[in-house]
C-alpha positions in Angstrom: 0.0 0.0 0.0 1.6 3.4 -0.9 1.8 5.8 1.3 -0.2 9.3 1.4 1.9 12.1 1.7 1.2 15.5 1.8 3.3 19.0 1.6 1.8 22.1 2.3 3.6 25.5 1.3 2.1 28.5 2.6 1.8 31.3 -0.2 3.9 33.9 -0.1 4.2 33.2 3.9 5.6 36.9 4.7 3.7 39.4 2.8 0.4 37.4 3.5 0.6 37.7 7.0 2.2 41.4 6.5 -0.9 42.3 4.7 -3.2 40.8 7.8 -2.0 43.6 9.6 -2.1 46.0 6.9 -5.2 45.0 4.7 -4.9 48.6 3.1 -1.6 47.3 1.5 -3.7 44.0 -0.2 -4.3 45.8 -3.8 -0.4 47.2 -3.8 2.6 45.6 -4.9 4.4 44.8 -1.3 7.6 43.0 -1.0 9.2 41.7 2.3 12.9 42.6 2.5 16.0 43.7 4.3 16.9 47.2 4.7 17.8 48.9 1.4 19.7 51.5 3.2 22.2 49.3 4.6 21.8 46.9 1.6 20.3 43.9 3.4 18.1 44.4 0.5 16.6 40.7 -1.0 13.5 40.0 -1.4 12.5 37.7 1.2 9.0 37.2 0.2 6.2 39.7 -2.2 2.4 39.4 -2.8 0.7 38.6 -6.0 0.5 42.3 -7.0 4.1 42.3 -6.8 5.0 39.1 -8.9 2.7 41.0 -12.3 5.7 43.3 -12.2 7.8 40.3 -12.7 9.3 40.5 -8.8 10.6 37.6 -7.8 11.9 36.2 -4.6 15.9 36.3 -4.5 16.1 39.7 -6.1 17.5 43.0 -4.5 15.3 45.7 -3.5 17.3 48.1 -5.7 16.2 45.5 -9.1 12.4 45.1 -7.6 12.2 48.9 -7.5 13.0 49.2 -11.1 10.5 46.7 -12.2 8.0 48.6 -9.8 8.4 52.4 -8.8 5.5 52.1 -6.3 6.9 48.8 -4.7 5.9 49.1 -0.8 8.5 47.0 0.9 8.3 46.3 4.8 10.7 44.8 6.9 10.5 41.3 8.2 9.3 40.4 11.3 10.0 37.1 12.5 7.7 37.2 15.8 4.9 37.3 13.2 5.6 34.9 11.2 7.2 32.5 13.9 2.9 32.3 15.3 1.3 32.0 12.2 3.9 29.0 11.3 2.8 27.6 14.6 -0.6 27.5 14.5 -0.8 26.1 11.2 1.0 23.5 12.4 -1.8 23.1 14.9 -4.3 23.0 12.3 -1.7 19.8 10.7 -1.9 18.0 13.9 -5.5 18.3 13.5 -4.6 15.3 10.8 -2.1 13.1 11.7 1.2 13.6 14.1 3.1 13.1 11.3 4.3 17.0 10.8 7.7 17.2 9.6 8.8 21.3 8.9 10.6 22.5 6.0 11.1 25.8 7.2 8.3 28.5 8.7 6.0 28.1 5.6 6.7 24.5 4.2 5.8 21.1 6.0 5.2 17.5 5.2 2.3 15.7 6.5 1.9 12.0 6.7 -1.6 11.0 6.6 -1.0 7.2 5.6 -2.6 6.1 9.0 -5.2 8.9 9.8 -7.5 8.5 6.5 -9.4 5.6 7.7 -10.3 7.7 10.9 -10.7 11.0 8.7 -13.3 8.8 6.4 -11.2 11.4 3.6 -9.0 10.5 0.8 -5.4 12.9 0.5 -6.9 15.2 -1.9 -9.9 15.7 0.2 -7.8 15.9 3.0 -5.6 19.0 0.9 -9.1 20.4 0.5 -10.1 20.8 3.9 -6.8 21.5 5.3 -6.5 24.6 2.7 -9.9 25.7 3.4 -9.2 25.7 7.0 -5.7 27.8 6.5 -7.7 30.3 4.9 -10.8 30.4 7.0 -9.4 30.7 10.1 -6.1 32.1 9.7 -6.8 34.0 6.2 -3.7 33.0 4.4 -3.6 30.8 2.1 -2.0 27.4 1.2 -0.6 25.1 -1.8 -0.6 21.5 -1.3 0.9 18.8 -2.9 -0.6 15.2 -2.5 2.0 12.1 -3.8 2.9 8.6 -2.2 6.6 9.7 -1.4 8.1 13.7 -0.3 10.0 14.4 -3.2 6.8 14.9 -5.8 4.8 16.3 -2.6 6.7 18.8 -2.5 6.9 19.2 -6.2 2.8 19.3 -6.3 2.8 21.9 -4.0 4.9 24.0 -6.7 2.6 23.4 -9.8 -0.5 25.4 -8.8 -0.6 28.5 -6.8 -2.3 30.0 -5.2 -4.8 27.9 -2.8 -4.6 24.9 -4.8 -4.4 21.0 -4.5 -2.4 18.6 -6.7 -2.5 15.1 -6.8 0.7 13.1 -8.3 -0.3 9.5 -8.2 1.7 6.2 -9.4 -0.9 6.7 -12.4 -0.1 9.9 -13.8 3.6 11.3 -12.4 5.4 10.7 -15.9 3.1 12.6 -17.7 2.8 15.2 -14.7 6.4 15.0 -13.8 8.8 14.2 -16.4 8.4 16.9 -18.5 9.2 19.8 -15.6 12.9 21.1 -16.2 15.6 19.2 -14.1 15.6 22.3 -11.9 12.0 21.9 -10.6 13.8 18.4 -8.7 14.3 19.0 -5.3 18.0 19.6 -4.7 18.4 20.5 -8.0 20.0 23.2 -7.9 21.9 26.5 -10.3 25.6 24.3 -10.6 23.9 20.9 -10.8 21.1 22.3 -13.6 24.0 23.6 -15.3 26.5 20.2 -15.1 23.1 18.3 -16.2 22.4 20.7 -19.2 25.9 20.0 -20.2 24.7 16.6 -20.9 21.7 17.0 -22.4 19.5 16.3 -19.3 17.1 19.1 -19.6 14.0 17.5 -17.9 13.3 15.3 -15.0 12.0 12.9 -17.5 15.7 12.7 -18.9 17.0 12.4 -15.8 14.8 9.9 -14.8 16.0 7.4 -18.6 19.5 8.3 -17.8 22.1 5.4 -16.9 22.7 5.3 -13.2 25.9 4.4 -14.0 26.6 7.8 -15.8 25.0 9.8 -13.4 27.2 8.5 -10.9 30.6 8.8 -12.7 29.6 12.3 -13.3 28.0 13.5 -9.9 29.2 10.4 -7.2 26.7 9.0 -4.8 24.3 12.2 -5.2 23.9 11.5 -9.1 22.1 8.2 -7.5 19.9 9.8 -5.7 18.8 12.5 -8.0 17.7 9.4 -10.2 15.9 8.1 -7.5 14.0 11.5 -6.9 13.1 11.5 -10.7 11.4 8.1 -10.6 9.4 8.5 -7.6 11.7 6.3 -5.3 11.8 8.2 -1.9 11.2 5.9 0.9 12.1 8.7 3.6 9.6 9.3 6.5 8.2 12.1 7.4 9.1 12.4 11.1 6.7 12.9 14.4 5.4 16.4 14.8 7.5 17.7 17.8 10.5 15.4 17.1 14.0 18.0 17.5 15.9 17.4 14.0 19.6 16.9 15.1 21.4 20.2 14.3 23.9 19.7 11.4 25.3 23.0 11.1 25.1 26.4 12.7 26.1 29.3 10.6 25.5 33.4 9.7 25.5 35.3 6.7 25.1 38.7 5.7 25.1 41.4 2.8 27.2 44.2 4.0 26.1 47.8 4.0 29.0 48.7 1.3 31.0 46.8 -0.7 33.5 44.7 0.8 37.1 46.1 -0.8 40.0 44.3 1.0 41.1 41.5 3.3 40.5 43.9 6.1 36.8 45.0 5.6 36.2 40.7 4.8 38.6 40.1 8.3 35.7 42.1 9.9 32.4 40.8 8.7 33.9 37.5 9.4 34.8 38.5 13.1 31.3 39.5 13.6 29.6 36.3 11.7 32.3 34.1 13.9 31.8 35.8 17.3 27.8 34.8 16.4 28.4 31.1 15.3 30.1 30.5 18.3 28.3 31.9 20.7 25.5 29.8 19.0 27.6 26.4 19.5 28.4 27.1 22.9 24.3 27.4 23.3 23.9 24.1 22.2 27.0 22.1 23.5 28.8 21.9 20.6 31.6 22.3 18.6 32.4 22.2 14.8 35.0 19.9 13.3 34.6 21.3 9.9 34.6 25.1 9.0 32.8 26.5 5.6 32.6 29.9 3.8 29.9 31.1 1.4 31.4 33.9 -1.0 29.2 36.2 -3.1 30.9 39.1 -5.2 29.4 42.1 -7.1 28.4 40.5 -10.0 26.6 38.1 -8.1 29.4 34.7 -8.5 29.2 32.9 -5.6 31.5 29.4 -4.2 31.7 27.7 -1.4 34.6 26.4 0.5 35.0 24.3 3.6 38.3 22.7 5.5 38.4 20.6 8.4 39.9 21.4 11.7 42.8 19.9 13.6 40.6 19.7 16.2 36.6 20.4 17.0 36.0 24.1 18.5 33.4 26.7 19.9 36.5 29.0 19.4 35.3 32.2 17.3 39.3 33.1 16.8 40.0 29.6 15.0 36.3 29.6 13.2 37.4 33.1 12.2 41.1 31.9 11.4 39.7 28.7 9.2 37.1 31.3 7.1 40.4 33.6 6.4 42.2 31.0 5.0 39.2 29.5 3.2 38.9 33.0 1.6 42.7 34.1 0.7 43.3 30.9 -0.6 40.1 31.0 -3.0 39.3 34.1 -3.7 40.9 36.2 -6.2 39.4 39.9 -5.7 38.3 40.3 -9.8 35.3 42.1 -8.0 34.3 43.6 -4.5 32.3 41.6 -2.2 28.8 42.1 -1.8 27.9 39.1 1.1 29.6 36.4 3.4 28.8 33.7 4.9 30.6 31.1 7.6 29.7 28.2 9.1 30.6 25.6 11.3 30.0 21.8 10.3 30.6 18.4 11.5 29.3 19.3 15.0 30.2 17.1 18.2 29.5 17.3 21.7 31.6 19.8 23.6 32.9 17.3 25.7 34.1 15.4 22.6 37.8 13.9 23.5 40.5 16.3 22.0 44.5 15.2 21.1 46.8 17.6 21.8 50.3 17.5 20.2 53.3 18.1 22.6 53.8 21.0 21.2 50.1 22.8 22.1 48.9 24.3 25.2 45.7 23.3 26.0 46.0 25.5 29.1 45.5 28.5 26.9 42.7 27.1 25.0 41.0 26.1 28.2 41.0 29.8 29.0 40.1 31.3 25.6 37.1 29.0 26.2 36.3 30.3 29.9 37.3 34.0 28.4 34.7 34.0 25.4 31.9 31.7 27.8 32.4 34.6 30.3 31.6 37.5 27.0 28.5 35.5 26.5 26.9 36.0 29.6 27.8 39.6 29.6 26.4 39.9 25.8 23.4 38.2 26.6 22.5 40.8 29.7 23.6 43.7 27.6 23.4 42.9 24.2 25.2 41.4 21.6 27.5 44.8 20.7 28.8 45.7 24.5 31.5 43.7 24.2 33.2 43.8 20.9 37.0 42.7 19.4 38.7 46.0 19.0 39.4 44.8 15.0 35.6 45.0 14.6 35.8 49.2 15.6 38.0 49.8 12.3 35.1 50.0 10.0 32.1 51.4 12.4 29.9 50.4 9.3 30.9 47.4 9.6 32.1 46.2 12.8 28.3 47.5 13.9 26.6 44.0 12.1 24.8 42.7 15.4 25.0 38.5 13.4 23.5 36.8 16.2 20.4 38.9 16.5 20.0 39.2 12.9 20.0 35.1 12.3 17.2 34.6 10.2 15.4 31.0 10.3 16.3 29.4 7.2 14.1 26.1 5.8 16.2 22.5 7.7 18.2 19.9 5.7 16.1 17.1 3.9 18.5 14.7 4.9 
């Protein structure tokens, strides 16, 4: 018996619940960003009105406003969205306790043992669900109905907004294959463009293509993008409630000016560190494995990670693996316009350490106490009393607060 799994994705979560409070704002373009002034300027998330002007999530606020002179654009607030996202969860576990999230506006139901008590089928289910959103929370949802997560969550893309579509055993190739490769979960701007390379072009041609290749071309992962193309996705949707294990903790940020020389990059990275760490020492951790996100001008972006000697909560050596990530891979053709660090590979704090006769853990231990101690002192009197004097350089931009500014970003799917 397949399973019956559902994945609901809130419509354009933000401005919906931004135009709740402002209904005045429903027949104007709105877009929920950053602060254009300081250039935290992406849109995070823009009403229907918005996306006729051809604004799409991603974008700067500087390119929305030249698509749309009367754009209205609000900052984000989190509070807001944080108890919408939880009691439409509640309306979920109305269903099933099968509620795995996908971020604030995206989660996976499993309803495989609740239709028999429901007396509903899964679109039905959709139906009601949706109806319910909109009713009593006056948002709206998409909903994608399938027997595995991948092409739930891919129904939930195909119609919007307030829609429910089915993708069944019966009709996913002729719903499914012909979507570009880049509709795949997973699938995404470097992989589209190393499968277009090869002529895969649609999820139907990655679906006919030789395992075989798609492994000697993309490893392991090339296996189980084929597996996502032909419906083979035996992974559960987990109990509504359960804590995900925490993978990674990291920060990012577009800077208020463009980032010119080592120095100005030295002290966005201090400020991104000093927040990472504080946020493993939260949770007990450390990171074994240190990576950089890189984004210049002209919008290239890489990615590079190293692993430490050692696992730390230290923001000096997370700090002093991001330098080297960057100096080694980075080659300054163009200023940079955001960063990003973050600390992988996590382990307990107590995790064993090896010391080499030629380390002093003494010192370590005391860097530890010293930045533990800065903690407490930050969290009674905010994250910017107590700051390394390299951050004070650049006022604009040793003044990035990280730590309060960490936005929620959708979990891992694996």
């Amino acid at each position: 018996m397949d399973r019956v799994v559902l994945h609901s994705d809130l419509n354009n979560f933000y401005a919906s619940v931004e135009c709740l409070y402002r209904p005045d704002l429903r027949e104007k373009p709105v877009a929920v960003g950053g602060d254009p002034e300081l250039r935290h300027g992406i849109v995070l998330s823009k009403n229907y009105v918005a996306k006729r002007y051809g604004i799409i999530t991603g974008e700067t606020l500087l390119e929305a406003r030249q698509k749309c002179r009367d754009l209205v654009v609000l900052p984000p607030s989190y509070r807001k969205y944080l108890r919408f996202s939880d009691r439409v969860r509640k309306i979920y576990g109305d269903y099933t306790d099968r509620v795995e999230p996908f971020g604030l506006d995206e989660c996976w139901l499993d309803l495989t043992g609740s239709l028999d008590v429901l007396g509903l089928d899964g679109a039905a289910a959709a139906d009601e669900i949706r109806r319910r959103i909109r009713e009593e929370l006056g948002i709206t949802a998409s909903i994608g109905v399938s027997f595995n997560k991948i092409f739930a969550k891919l129904g939930s893309d195909l119609k919007k907004p307030d829609a429910t579509t089915p993708i069944t055993r019966e009709n996913y190739k002729s719903v499914v294959w012909p979507l570009p490769a880049g509709d795949l979960l997973y699938v995404g701007y470097a992989t589209r463009r190393k499968l277009s390379a090869k002529n895969i072009r649609t999820i139907g041609d990655l679906a006919s293509t030789d395992p075989l290749y798609l492994e000697a071309w993309f490893g392991k992962w090339g296996l189980v993008l084929h597996c996502f193309a032909n419906g083979r996705d035996s992974s559960p949707v987990a109990e509504y409630g359960q804590e995900a294990v925490i993978k990674s903790v990291g920060n990012s940020t577009t800077a208020p000016r463009d980032l010119v020389d080592r120095e100005d990059v030295k002290i966005t990275l201090w400020a991104l560190s000093e927040s990472v760490a504080m946020r493993l020492r939260e949770q007990g951790l450390s990171c074994g494995t240190v990576e950089i996100q890189v984004r210049d001008t002209a919008l290239f972006s890489f990615v590079r990670q190293k692993k430490l000697p050692r696992p730390t909560s230290l923001a000096s050596e997370i700090l002093k693996a991001g330098m080297e990530l960057f100096e080694a891979g980075y080659d300054w053709k163009k200023p940079i316009r955001s960063l990003g660090i973050r600390g992988c590979g996590l382990v307990p704090e107590s995790f064993p350490e090896q010391y080499t006769l030629f380390e002093d853990p003494e010192k370590r231990e005391k860097l530890l106490a010293l930045e533990k101690t800065a903690d407490q002192v930050r969290r009674r009197f905010g994250n910017l009393s107590l700051r390394r004097a390299a951050t004070l350089v650049h006022r604009d931009l040793g003044d990035l607060d990280a730590k309060a500014d960490h936005v929620i970003h959708p979990v891992g799917y694996f």
